[in-house]
N, C-alpha and C positions, 0 to 999 in steps of 0.2 A: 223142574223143581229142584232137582241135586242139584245142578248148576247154580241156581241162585244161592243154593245154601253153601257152595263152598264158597262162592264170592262175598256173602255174608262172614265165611268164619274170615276170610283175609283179612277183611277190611278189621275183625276186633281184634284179628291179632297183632295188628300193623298199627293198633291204637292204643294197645296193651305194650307193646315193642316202644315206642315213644314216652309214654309215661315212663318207663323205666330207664329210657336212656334221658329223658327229662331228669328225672328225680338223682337218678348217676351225677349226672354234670352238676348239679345243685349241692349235693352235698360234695363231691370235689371240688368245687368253686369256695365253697364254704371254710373246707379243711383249708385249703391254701390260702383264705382271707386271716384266717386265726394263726397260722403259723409265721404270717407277715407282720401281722399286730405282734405278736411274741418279739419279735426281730426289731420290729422299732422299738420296743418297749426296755428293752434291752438294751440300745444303743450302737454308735460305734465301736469299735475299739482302737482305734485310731485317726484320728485328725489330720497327721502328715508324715510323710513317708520322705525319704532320705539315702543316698548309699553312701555308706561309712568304711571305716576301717579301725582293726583291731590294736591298740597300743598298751605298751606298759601305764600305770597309774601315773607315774612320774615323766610319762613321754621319753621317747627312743632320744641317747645323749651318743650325736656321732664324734666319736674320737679318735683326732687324727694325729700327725706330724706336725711340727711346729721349723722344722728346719728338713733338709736334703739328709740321707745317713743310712748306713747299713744296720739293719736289725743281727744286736749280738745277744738278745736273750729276748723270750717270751714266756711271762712267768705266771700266767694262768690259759684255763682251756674253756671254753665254750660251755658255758651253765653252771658255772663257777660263781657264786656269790662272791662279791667284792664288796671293801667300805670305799668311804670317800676319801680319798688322796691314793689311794695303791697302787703300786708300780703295775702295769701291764705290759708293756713294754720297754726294754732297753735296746738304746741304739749306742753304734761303738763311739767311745768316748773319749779315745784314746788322745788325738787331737786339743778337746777343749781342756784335758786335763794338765796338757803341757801350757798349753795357752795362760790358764785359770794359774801354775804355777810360774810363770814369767811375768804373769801380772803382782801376784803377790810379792816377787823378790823384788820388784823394782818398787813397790811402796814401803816396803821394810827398806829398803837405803834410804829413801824421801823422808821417812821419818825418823832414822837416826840423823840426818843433814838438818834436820827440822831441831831438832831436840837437840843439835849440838850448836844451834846460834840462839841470839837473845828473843825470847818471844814476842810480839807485839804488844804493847801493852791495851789493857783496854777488850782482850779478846781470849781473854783467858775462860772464859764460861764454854767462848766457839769450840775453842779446841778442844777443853774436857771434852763438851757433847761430840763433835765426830769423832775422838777416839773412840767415844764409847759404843756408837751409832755403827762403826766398821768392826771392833770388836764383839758387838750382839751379832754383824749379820753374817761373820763367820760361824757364831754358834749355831744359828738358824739352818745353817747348809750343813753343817756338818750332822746337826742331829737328823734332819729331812733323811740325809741319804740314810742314817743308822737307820732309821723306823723303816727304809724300801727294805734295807738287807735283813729286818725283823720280821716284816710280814711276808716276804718271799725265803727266808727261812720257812717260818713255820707253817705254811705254805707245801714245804717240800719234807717237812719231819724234823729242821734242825736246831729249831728255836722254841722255847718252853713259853708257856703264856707269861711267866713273870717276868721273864725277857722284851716279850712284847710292851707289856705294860709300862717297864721304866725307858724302853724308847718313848713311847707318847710320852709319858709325863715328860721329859725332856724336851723334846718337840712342842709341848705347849708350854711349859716354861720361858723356852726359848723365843717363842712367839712374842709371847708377854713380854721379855725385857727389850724386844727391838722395838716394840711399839713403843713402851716408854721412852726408850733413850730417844726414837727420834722426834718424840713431841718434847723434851727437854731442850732439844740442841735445836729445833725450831723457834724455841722462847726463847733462846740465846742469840739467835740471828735474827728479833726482831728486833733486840735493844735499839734504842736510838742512839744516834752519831757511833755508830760501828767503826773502827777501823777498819783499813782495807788491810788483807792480808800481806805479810811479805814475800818476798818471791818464793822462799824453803817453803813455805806453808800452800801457797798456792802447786808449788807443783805437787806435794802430797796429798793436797784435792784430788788433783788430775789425776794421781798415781792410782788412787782409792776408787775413783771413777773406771779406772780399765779395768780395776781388779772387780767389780760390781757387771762389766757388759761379760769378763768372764765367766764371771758365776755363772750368769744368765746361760750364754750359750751354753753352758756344762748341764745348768738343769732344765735345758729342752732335747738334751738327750735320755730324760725320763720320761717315758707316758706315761701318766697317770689320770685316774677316772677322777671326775670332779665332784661324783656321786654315787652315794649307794646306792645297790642292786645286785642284777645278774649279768653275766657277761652272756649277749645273745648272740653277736657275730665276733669271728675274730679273723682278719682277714692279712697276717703276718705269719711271715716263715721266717727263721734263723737263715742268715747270710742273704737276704732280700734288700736290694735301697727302696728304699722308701723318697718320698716326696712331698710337700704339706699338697692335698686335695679336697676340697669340699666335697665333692662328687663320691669320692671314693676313701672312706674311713676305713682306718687300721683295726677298728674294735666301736661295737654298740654296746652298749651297755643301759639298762632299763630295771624299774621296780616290777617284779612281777607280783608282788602282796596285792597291788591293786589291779584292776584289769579295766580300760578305759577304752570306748568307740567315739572318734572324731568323725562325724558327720555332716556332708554338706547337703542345708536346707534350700530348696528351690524359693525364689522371691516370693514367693503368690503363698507361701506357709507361713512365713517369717512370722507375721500377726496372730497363728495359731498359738505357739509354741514363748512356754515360759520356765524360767530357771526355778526349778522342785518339781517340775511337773513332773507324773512316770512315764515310762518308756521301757521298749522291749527292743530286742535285736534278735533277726535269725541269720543264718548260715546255710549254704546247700551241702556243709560239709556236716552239718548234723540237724537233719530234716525233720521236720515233726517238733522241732522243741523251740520255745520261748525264753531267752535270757534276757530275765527284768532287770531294770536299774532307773536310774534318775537323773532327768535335765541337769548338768553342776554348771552348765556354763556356756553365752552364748556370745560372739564375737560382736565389739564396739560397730563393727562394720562391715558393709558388704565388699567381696572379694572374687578375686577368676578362679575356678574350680581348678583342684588338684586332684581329685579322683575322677577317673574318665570313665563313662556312663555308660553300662552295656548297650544299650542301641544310640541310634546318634543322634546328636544335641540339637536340640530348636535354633537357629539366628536370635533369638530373645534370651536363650539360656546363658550368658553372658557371665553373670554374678550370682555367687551364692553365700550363705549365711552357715561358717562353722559353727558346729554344734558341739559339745563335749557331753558324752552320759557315761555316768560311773555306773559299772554294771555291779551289782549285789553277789555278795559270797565268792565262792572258787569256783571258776566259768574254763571248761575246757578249750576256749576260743586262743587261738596263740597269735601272737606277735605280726602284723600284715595282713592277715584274713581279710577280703571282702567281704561285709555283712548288709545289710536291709536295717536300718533303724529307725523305728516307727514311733510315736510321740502320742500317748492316751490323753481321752477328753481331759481337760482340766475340770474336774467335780468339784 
């Protein structure tokens, strides 16, 4: 009789035991069915994914050498805000300036030999215009350099902003009357039945010509940024030759106001992803955080990736689709950073 009765309690406790691991799994089945609906309900928060990198608003400007030459002055340092046209570097100049002066004595005879025979007739409008045309582009050069030695004065403490200011205006003055005189002397050399020059006149062409390739080489021993920003590399020492290299720039220079991630989109996205859409970016160099911004721009065409992809590429990964997203406000992210750049549903 005890015997049956404890084989009897097993069996209600072993069906009391099930009920409850029954009804357990039921409502844990249950919880996890309602926190799935939550989750689609929700959405994704992303449609395509990307690895990117971090760049100025205005994209990195590499600026190099334009000739062979020893660096005789470097007149800013790294984080240095700069305008557009500012000397960054000088290279020695000593050479183009004998040149630039051998060229000019020998057009000053050409045109006193000119002006002391009869002029052609018929061509009197030409030659006003080129004197006028070689007379602006001396002013051009000469104001150019004044405005380098104004903002690398003031630069170093020895130039007052009033200073600076009647360089520019000068400089764009200057600007102004080269342009005009040489659309004058252009409308003067379209006249029909032109004479042809005499030989005094022709060779003061030529002469004005040498003195024009000197200029040139004298001011490409200016480096100067073509755009405002910040100076982010600067890779010149004093008594350095230098070289023109694509490869390898003297100085970068970028807008850091704006902060922009170019991103290359894999093919199989390309149809997700449209200009305004939003978009985020993270970093492993500051984990946990989301920096948002917006699709501004997607490339005419597909192209070979330039960022190389922490594990290695499919044989199909071939082409990808740059991406440009302007990231919102002042983003700690700097210049080169690898980031993750992710593309939200379009709602």
């Amino acid at each position: 009789m005890l015997r049956a009765f404890v084989i009897l309690a097993a069996l209600v406790a072993a069906a009391v035991g099930g009920y409850l691991v029954s009804e357990t799994s039921y409502f844990a089945g249950d919880k996890k069915t309602t926190s799935k609906s939550s989750d689609e309900k929700k959405g994704p928060q992303w449609v395509a994914a990307a690895p990117g990198r971090v760049e100025p608003g205005s994209g990195e400007v590499n600026i190099g050498a334009a000739i062979l030459g020893q660096v005789a002055d470097v007149t800013v340092d790294v984080n240095d805000k700069v305008e557009e046209g500012e000397l960054l570097i000088r290279l020695d100049d000593e050479e183009a300036r004998a040149r630039l002066a051998a060229a000019e004595a020998e057009a000053g005879l050409r045109k006193r030999q000119r002006d002391a025979e009869q002029a052609t007739a018929g061509r009197e409008d030409v030659t006003k215009g080129e004197d006028n045309v070689y007379s602006a582009e001396r002013e051009v050069i000469g104001a150019r350099f004044e405005l380098d030695a104004a903002l690398t004065g003031k630069r170093r403490g020895g130039t007052s902003e009033q200073q600076l200011a009647d360089a520019r205006r000068r400089l764009a003055k200057a600007q102004e009357r080269v342009e005009r005189e040489r659309l004058a002397y252009a409308q003067a050399q379209a006249k029909a039945n032109l004479p042809a020059p005499n030989q005094s006149e022709s060779a003061l062409t030529s002469a004005r010509a040498n003195v024009a390739l000197a200029a040139s080489q004298l001011d490409k021993t200016r480096i100067r940024t073509p755009r405002a920003g910040t100076v982010l590399q600067l890779n010149a020492k004093r008594g350095e030759i230098v070289a023109p290299s694509p490869e390898h720039p003297l100085a970068v220079v970028g807008d850091m106001s704006v902060v922009r991630v170019k991103a290359e989109v894999d093919d199989g996205d390309v149809a997700k992803i449209k200009v305004g859409q939003k978009a985020f970016v993270r970093s492993i160099n500051y984990p946990g955080r989301d920096f948002e911004g917006t699709v501004a721009e997607l490339a005419p065409t597909m192209a070979t990736p330039r960022i190389s992809a922490r594990g290695p590429r499919r044989p199909s990964d071939i082409e990808v689709l740059e991406m440009t997203i302007n990231l919102d406000g002042k983003v700690p992210l700097l210049p080169g950073m690898r980031v993750e750049a992710f593309v939200r549903p379009d709602r």
